[in-house]
C-alpha positions in Angstrom: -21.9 -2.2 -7.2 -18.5 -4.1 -8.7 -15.5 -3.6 -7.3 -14.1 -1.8 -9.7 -16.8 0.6 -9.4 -16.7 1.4 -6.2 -12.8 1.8 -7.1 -13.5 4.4 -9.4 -16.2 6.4 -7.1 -14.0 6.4 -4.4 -11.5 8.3 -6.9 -13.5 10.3 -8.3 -15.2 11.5 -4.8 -11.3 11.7 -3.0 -9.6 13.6 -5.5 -9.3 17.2 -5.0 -10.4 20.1 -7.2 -7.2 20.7 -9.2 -5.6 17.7 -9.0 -6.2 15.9 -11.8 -4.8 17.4 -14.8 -2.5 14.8 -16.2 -2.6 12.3 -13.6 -4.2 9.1 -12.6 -4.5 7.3 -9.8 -3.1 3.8 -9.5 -5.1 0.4 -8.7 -1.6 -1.6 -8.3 -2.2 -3.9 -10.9 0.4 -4.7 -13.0 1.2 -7.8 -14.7 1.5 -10.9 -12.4 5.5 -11.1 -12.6 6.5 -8.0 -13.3 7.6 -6.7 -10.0 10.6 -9.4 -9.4 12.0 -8.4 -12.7 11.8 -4.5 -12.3 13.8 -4.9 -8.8 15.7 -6.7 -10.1 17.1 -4.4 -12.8 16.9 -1.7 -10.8 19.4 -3.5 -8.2 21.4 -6.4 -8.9 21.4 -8.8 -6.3 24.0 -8.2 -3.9 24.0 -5.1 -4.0 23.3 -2.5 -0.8 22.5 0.5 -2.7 20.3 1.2 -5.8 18.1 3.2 -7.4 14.6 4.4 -6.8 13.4 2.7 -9.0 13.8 -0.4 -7.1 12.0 1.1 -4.0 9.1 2.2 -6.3 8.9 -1.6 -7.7 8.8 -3.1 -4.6 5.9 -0.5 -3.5 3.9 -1.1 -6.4 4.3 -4.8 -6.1 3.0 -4.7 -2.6 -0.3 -2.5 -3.7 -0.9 -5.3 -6.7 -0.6 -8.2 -4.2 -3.0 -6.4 -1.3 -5.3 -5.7 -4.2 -5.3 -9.2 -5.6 -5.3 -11.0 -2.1 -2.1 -12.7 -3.1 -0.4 -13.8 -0.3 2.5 -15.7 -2.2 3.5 -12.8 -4.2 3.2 -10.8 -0.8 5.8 -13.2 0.3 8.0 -12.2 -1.7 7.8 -8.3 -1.2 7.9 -8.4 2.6 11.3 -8.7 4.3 11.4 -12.0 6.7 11.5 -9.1 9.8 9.4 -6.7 8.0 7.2 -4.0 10.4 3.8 -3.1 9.7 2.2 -0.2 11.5 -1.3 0.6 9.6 -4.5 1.6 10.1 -7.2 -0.5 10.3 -11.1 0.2 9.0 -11.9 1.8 12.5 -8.7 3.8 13.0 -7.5 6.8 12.5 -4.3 9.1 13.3 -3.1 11.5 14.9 -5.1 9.9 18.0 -7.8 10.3 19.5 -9.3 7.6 17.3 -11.6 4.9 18.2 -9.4 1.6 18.9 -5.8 3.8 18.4 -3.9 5.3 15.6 -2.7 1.7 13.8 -2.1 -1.8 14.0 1.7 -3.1 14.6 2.8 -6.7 13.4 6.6 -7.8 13.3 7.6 -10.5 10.9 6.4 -11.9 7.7 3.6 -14.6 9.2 2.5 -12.4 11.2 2.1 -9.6 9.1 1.1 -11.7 6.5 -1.9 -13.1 9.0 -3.0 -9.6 9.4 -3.1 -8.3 5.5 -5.0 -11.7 5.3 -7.8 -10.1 7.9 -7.9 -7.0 6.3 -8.5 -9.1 2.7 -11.8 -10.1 4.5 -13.2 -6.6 4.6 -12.5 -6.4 1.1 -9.8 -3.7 1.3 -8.3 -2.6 -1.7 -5.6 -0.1 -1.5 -5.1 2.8 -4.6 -3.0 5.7 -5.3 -2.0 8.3 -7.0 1.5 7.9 -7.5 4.9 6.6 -5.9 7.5 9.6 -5.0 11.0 7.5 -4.3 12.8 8.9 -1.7 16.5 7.2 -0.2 16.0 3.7 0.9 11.6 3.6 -0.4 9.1 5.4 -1.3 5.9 6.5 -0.7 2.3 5.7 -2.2 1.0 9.3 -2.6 -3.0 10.0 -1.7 -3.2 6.8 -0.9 -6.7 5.6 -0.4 -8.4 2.3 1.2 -11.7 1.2 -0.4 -13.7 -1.5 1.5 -16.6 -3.6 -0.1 -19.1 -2.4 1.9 -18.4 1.2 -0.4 -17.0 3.0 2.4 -13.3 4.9 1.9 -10.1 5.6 4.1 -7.9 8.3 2.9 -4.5 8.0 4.7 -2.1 10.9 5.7 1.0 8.3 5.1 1.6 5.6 3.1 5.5 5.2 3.5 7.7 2.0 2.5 11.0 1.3 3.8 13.1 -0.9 1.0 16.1 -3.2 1.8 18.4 -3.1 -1.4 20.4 -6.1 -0.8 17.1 -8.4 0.1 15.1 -6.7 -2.8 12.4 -6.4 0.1 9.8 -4.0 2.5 11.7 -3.7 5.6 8.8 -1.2 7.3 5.6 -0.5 5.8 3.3 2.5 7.9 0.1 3.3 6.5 -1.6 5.8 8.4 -5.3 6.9 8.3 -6.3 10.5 8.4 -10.1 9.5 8.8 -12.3 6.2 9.8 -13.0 4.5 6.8 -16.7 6.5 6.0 -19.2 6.1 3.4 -19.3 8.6 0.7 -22.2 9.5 -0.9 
């Protein structure tokens, strides 16, 4: 089965009943440079506040660059101090959970050498939609899908956004379930 495939099953078998009239979830793929521009017109270098649309471009740049196991563009999203706390394949949280709730990296190699681990299982991350709130935003229904076919829904997918740096500051994606197979 193709990765897009198993994509769209793991959609199709995550979304529930009633949720999707009008809507579509989100793969994070948008054209290769878009994300540098839309922060930047949503905030002007320089400056410490802006709008959330800035927030919401720097989340969906993150998501294309997971998804297309770019680590230069991810360089450029994540803050040189940025915090990671997610869930890994075999985690879950609230605890009790198998190895813990999440993972926690500080710094952008180090964080960096993690997403570059999970890129080995094949993990692709997709969503439904990104709700801005002050200073980020948040990937809504955000789900993990692995190549081996199996899926991860997490219960928070939160990004915090630095407006002057145009970066993620703290990124905490947080599993509800182990990653499981669906059928």
């Amino acid at each position: 089965m193709t990765a897009t495939a198993l994509v769209a099953l793991a959609v199709l078998t995550w979304i529930p009943a009633g949720c999707t009239s009008g809507s579509k979830h989100q793969v994070g793929q948008g054209p290769a440079n878009t994300h540098t521009s839309a922060i930047a017109q949503s905030n002007p270098p320089g400056n410490g506040s802006c709008g959330p649309g800035a927030a919401s471009s720097g989340v969906r740049a993150f998501i294309a660059a997971w998804n297309r196991h770019d680590a230069a563009r991810m360089r450029l999203v994540l803050s040189p101090s940025v915090l990671l706390d997610m869930s890994t394949k075999s985690q879950r949280y609230p605890l009790p959970s198998i190895t813990g709730g999440h993972e926690s990296r500080q710094g952008r190699a180090i964080v960096l050498h993690f997403i570059r681990q999970q890129w080995k299982l094949g993990e692709r991350l997709v969503y439904k939609r990104i709700q801005p709130f002050r200073d980020g935003a948040w990937a809504t229904q955000l789900v993990a899908v692995y190549k081996d076919g199996s899926v991860q829904r997490m219960a928070e997918a939160k990004f915090a956004f630095d407006c002057t740096t145009h970066s993620l500051t703290h990124v905490v994606i947080s599993a509800s379930q182990v990653a499981a197979l669906h059928q």
